[in-house]
C-alpha positions in Angstrom: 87.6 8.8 89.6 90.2 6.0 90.5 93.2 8.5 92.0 95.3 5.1 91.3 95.2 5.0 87.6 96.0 8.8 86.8 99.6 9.5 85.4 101.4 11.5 87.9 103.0 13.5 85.3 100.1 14.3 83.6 98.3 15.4 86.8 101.1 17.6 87.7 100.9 18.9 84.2 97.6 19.9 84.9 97.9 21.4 87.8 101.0 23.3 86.9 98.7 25.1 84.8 96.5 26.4 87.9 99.5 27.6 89.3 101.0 24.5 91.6 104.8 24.0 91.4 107.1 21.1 92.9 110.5 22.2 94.0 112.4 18.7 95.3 116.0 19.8 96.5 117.5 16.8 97.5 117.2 15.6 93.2 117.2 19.1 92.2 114.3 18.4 89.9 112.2 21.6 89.4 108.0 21.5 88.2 107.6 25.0 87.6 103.8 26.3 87.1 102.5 28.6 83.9 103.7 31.7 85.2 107.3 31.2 85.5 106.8 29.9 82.0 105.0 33.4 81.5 107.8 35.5 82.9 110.0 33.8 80.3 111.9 31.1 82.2 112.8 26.7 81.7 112.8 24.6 84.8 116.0 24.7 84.8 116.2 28.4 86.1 114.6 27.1 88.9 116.2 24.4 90.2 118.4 24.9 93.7 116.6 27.9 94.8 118.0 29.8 91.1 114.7 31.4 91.1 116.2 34.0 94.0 118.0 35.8 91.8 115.1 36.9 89.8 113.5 38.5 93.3 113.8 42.1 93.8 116.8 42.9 96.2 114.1 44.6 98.6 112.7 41.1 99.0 115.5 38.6 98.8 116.0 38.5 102.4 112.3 37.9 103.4 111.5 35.1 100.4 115.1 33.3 101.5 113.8 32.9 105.1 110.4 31.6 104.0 111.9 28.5 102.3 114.0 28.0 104.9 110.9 27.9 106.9 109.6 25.7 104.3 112.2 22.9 104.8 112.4 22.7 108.8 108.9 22.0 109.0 105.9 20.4 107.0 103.2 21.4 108.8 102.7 25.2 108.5 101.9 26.4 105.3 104.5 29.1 104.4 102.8 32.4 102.4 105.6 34.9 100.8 104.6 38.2 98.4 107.4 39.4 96.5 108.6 41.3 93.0 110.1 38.7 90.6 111.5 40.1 87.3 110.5 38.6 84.4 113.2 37.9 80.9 111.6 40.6 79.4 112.5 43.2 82.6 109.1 43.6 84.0 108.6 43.5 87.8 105.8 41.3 88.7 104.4 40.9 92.2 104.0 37.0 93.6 101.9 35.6 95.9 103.4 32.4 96.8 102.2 29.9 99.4 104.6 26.8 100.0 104.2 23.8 102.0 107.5 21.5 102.9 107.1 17.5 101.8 109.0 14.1 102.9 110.5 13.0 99.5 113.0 10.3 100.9 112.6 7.3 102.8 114.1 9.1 106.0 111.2 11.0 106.5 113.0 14.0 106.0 111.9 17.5 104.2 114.1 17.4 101.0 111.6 19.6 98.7 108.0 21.8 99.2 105.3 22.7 97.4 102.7 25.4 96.8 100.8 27.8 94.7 101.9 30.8 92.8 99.2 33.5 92.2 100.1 36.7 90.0 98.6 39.6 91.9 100.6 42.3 90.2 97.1 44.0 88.9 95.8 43.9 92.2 98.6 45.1 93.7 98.9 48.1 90.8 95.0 48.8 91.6 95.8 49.5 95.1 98.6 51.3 94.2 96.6 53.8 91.9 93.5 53.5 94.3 96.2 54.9 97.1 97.6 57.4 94.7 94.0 58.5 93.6 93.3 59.3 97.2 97.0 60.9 98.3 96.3 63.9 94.9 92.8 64.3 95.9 93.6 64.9 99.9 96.5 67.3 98.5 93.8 68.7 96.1 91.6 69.5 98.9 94.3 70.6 101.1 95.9 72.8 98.8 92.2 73.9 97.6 91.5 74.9 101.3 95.0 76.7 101.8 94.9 79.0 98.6 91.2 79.8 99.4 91.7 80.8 103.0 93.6 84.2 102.3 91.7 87.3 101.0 94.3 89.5 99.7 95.4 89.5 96.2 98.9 89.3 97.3 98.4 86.8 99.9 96.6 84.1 97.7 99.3 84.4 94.9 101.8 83.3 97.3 99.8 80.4 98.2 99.2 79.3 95.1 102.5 79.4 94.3 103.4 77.8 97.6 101.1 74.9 96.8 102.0 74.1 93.4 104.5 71.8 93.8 102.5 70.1 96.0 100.8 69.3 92.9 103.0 68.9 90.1 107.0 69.0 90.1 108.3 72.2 87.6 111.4 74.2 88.3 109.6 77.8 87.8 106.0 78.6 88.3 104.3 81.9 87.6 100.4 83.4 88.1 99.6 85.4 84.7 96.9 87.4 85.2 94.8 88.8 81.9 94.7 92.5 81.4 93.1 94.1 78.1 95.4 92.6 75.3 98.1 91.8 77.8 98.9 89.3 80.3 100.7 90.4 83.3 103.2 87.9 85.9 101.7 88.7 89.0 103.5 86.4 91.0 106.7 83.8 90.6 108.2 81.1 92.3 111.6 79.8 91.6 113.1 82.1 88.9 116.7 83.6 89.3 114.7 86.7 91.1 110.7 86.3 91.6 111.0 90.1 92.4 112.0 90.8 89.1 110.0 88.7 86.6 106.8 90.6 88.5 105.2 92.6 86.2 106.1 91.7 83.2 103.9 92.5 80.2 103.2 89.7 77.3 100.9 90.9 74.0 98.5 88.4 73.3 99.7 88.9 69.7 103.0 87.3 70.1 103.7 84.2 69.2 103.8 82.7 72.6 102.3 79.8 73.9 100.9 81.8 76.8 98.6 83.3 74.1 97.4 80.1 72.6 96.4 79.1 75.8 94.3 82.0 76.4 92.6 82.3 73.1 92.1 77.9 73.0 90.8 78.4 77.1 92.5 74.8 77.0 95.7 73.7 78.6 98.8 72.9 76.4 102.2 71.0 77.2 105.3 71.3 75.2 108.2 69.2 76.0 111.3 70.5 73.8 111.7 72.5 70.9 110.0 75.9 72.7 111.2 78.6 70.5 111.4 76.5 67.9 108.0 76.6 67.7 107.2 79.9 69.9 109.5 82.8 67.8 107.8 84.7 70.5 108.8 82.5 73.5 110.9 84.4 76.0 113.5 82.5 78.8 112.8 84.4 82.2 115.4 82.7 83.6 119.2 82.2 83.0 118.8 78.3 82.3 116.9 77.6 79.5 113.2 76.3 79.6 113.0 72.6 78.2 109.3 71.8 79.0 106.5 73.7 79.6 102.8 73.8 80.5 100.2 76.4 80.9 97.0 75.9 82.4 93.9 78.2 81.3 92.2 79.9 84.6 88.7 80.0 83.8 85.7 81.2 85.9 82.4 80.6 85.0 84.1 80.1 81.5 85.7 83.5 81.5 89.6 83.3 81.2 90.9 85.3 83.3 94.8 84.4 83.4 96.6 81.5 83.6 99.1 79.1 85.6 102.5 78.5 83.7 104.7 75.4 84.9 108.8 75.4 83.7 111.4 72.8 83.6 114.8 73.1 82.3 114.4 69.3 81.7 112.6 67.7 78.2 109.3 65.6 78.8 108.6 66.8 82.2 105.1 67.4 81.5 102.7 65.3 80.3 99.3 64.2 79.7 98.9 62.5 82.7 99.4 65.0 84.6 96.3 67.3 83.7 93.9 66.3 85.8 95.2 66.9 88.8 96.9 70.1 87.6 93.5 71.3 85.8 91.4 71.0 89.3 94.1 72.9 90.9 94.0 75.8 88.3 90.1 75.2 89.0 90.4 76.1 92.6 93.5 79.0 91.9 90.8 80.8 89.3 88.3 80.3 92.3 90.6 81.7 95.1 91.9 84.7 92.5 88.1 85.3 92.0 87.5 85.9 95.4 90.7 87.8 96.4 90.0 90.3 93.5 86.3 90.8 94.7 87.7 91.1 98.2 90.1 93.8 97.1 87.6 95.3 95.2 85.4 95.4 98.0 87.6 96.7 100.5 88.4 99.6 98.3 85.4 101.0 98.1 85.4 100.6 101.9 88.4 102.6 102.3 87.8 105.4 99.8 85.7 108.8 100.0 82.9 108.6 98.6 83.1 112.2 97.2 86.5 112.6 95.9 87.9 108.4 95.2 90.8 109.4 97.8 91.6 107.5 100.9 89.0 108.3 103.4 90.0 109.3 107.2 89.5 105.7 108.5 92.6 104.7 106.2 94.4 107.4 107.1 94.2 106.3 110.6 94.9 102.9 109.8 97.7 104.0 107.2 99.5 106.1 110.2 99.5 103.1 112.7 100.8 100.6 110.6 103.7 103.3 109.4 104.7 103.8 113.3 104.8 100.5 114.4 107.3 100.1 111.0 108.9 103.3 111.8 109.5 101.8 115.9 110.9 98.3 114.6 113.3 99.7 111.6 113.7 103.7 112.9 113.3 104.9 109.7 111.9 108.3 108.5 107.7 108.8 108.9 106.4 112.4 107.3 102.8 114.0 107.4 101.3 117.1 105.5 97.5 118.4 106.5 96.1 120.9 104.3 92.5 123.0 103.7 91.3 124.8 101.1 91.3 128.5 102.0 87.9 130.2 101.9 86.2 127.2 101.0 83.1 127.7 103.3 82.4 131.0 100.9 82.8 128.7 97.9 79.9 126.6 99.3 77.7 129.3 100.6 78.2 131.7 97.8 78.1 128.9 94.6 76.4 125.7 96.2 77.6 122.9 97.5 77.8 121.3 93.6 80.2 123.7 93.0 81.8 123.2 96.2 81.9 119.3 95.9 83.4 119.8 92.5 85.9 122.0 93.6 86.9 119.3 96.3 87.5 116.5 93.2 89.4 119.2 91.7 91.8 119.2 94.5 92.1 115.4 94.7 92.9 115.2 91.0 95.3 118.0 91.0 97.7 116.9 94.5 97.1 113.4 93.2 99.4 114.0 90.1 102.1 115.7 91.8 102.5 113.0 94.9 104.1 109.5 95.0 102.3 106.2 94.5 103.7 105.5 97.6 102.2 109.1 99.3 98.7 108.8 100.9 96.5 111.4 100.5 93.2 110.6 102.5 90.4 113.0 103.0 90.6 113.7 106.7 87.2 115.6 106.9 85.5 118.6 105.3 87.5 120.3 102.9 90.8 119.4 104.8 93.1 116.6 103.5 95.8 114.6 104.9 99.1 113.2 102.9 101.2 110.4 104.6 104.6 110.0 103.5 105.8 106.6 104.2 109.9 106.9 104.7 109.8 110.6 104.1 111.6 113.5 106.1 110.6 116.7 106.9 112.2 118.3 103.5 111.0 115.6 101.8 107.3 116.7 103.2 107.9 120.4 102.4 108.7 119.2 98.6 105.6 117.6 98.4 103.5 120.2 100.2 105.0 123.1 97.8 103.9 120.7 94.5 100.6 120.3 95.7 99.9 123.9 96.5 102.0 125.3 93.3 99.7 122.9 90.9 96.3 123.5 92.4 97.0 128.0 92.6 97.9 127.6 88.8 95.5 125.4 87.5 92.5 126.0 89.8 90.6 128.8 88.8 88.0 130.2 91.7 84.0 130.0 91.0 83.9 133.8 90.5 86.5 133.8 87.5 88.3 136.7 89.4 91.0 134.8 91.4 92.7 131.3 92.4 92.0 128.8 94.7 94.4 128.3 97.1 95.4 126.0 99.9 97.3 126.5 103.5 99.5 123.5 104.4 101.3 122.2 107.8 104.3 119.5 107.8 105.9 117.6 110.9 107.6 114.3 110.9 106.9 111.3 113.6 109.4 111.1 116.4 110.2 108.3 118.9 109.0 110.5 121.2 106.1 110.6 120.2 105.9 107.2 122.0 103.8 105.4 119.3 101.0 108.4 119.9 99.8 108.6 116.4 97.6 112.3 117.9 101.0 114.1 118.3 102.4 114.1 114.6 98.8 115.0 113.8 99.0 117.9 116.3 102.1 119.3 115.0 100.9 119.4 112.0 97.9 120.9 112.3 99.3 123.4 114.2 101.6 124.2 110.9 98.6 123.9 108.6 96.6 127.2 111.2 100.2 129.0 111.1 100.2 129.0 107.3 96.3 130.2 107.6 97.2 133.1 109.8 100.4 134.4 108.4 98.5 134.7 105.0 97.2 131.5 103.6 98.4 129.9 100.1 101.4 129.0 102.1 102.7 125.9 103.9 104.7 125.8 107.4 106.5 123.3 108.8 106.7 122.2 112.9 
């Protein structure tokens, strides 16, 4: 090929289309390459350095001190990556590498050259490749955070701690399935979480919630809620724009599921199930194993016999309620009570009789105390009730419902006369000096008075 006979103008021509472009300042004469053209712009945008005000503002600064670099010196090649915005709006990211030239007979640098390369898909891989690995670490993190606790309680608060690690909402809330019903067992960001807790939704209701649970398959709506919900109910004072609920499914049984508010439209959207499906994946896990947990340290802590709290809980029950009682000085209560003549019961009728008898009892003080009272089964036929913030008359109250209920509805083996019980009440004292056997002792002492002074009584000390 004889260089000497090709048209310059032609040449540049063709290499303008591999992506070379000519700037020479000194004549202001601009040879732009196929992706300015691209990005919607005539040579004449270009000429003087006009280009610059197509760079992003973020990189103006760095691209103006590369071409001055460019037109000190011709010997070091000069490489610049910026955002350039196209007619059209569109940022696109630049790989430029420039070279300055002599153009005048004085030898000096009056122009430069180089090579524009469109790396904007590369750059948007990375970008996504990055963004792929930040959600999966906070996948795995969060994964690992909601999966460490064992309590029910405990892993509803991380899940709900964690969500908006994975998706942005302004209210979150755990539904849990129960029969026909799901139940909010935990929210995050309402007017009061406290409140919104357990709140009851029929699966027959035209709710989204139920749609999710009978489909097993997530579903965003972005505006228009009640519109299309008659059902749909604002938990919250500002009104609920978008929404999304996420099926929990383990082993392909729904068992609840995660719902996501904003009181903006379009918040929600396709894109974002993935990572918000692998995180319900992992909060159906965690809730799996927090309600097998509970379950199994339930049937650690109850008598086998009767289903009450056996005397290890009690024990455990009465420390935790001091150490609260010593940091707050509130009000601590205890009632122990036997069943009169119950060793007759057993010897006279059998111990089936006598065990049944003992579930009896249970059942019957069970109805008459608190939720919050508990009634453990300290040993034998002799029972313990721990009243958490009670006083001593509140104890006696308690004390004279469970003996009243069980003489009236508890007819004796022989058919003849009653079964009774003796009972003994004292409260916990500071000086007591966090000695859990003291408050035990005075009442026990109570519960013997009331046996000697006639049983089917109850004494306080």
């Amino acid at each position: 090929m004889d260089l000497g006979k090709i048209d310059a103008v032609k040449f540049i021509s063709k290499l303008r289309q591999l992506g070379l472009f000519i700037q020479d300042v000194e004549n202001n004469i601009a040879y732009p390459n196929y992706i300015w053209e691209e990005m919607g712009y005539e040579p004449e945008d270009m000429v003087n350095g006009g280009f610059l005000k197509y760079v992003h503002p973020d990189d103006l600064e760095s691209v103006e001190k590369k071409l001055k670099d460019c037109l000190v010196s011709n010997d070091d090649l000069v490489r610049s990556l910026f955002r350039m915005k196209s007619r059209s709006g569109e940022w696109r990211w630049i790989l430029s590498t420039s070279l300055g030239v002599e153009l005048n007979d004085k030898g000096e640098i009056a122009g430069y050259i180089g090579y524009d390369h469109d790396v904007t898909e590369e750059i948007r891989a990375k970008e996504n490749a990055e963004k792929s690995f930040r959600e999966a670490e906070t996948l795995r993190s969060a994964a690992e955070i909601i999966t460490s606790h064992l309590s029910l309680e405990e892993t509803i608060e991380a899940i709900l701690e964690q969500a908006d690690r994975v998706i942005s909402f302004t209210c979150a809330s755990v539904q849990l399935l129960k029969g026909d019903n799901l139940e909010i067992v935990g929210g995050r960001g309402f007017r009061s979480d406290v409140e919104i807790k357990g709140l009851r939704f029929s699966l027959e209701e035209d709710i989204p919630n139920s749609k999710v649970i009978k489909d097993k398959k997530p579903l965003i709506i972005n505006d228009r809620i009640s519109e299309t919900y008659s059902g749909f109910r604002v938990l919250d004072d500002e009104l609920t724009r978008s929404w999304m609920g996420l099926p929990l499914l383990f082993q392909n049984r729904i068992t609840g599921l995660l719902a996501f508010n904003h009181r903006e439209e379009k918040q929600f959207s396709p894109e974002d199930l993935p990572n918000a499906q692998a995180f319900a994946h992992q909060v159906a896990i965690a809730l799996e194993n927090a309600r097998l947990y509970e379950e199994a340290r339930e049937q650690a802590i109850r008598d086998d016999l009767t289903g009450c709290y056996s005397r290890g809980h009690f024990f455990e029950c009465l420390r935790r309620e001091i150490d609260l009682y010593e940091r707050y000085r509130g009000n601590l209560a205890l009632i122990i009570f036997d069943i009169d003549n119950f060793k007759s019961i057993n010897d006279n009728f059998g111990h089936l009789t006598g065990d049944k008898i003992l579930k009896d009892v249970v059942k019957l003080a069970s109805s008459v105390l608190r939720d919050s009272d508990i009634l453990c089964r300290y040993g034998g036929e002799e029972f313990t009730v721990l009243i958490p913030s009670g006083t001593i008359d509140n104890a006696y109250s308690a004390a004279e419902r469970v003996r009243k209920i069980i003489m009236t509805q508890l007819p004796h083996p022989d058919g003849s006369r009653i079964v009774t019980v003796s009972l003994g009440c004292s409260v916990y004292s500071s000086e007591d000096e966090k000695n859990p056997d003291r408050i035990i002792s005075r009442a026990d002492t109570a519960m013997y008075r009331a046996k000697k002074t006639g049983r089917n009584r109850t004494c306080i000390n």
